[in-house]
C-alpha positions in Angstrom: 0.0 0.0 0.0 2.7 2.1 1.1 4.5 1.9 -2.3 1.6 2.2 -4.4 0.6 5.4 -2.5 4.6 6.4 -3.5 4.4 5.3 -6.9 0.9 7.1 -7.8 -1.3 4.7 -8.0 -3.4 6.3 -4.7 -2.2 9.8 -5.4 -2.1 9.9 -9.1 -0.2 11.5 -11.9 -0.2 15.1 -12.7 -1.6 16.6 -9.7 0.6 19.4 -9.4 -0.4 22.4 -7.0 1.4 25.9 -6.4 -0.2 27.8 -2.7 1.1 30.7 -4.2 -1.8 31.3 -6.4 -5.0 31.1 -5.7 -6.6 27.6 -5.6 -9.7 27.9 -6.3 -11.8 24.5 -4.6 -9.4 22.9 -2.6 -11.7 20.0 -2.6 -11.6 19.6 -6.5 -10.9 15.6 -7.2 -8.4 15.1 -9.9 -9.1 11.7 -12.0 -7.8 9.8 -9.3 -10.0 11.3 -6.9 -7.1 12.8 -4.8 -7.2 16.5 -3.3 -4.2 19.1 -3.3 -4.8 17.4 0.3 -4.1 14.0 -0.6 -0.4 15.7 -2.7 0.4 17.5 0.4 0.1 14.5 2.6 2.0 12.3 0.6 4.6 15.3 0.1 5.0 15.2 3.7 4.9 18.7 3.9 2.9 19.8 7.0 3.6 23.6 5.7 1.3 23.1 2.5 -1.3 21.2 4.9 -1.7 23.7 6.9 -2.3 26.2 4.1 -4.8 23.9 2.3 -6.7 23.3 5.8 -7.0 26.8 6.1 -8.2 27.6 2.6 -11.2 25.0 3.5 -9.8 21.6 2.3 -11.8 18.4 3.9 -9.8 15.3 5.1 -12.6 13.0 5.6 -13.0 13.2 1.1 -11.9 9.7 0.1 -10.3 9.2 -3.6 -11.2 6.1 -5.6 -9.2 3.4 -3.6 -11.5 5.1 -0.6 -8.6 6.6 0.9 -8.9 9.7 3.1 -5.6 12.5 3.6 -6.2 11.2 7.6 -5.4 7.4 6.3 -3.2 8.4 4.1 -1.0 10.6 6.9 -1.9 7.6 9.2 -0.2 4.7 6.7 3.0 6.7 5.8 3.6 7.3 9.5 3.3 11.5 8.8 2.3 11.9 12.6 2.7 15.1 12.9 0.3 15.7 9.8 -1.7 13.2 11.1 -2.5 15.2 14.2 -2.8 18.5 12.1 -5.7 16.5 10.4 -7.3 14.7 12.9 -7.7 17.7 15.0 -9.5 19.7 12.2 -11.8 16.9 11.8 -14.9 18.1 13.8 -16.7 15.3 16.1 -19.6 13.5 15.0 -22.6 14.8 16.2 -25.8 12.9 17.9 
């Protein structure tokens, strides 16, 4: 999993993102269904996560192979992105 997440078979090819223009959606799926999100965590950079989680981008959107940024930070060990993420996740409510 690890190495296909590496390799781009979970993030995909060609999603390419620069913070210092204007993103638009940062929820926009690429074909892959991966975020700007999803490039960051991979990326490891907890800089860029930051940024995206401020400019509104979800962590709980899954791409095709149903993974989430969280699983994704969770599965390459990024712990300190991990907790960025998991603490903008609000609780569920009921």
């Amino acid at each position: 999993m690890v190495a296909a997440i590496r390799h781009g078979t979970v993030i995909g090819r060609g999603h390419s993102h620069c913070m210092a223009h204007p993103i638009g959606n940062p929820n926009t799926q690429g074909p892959f269904g991966n975020t700007l999100l999803h490039s960051a965590v991979v990326s490891g950079d907890l800089r860029e996560v930051q940024k995206l989680l401020a400019a509104g981008a979800d962590p709980r959107i899954a791409n095709r192979q149903g993974q989430t940024p969280l699983r994704v930070a969770a599965i390459l060990g990024h712990e300190k992105i991990y907790g960025v993420l998991a603490a903008s996740v609000p609780p569920p409510s009921g």
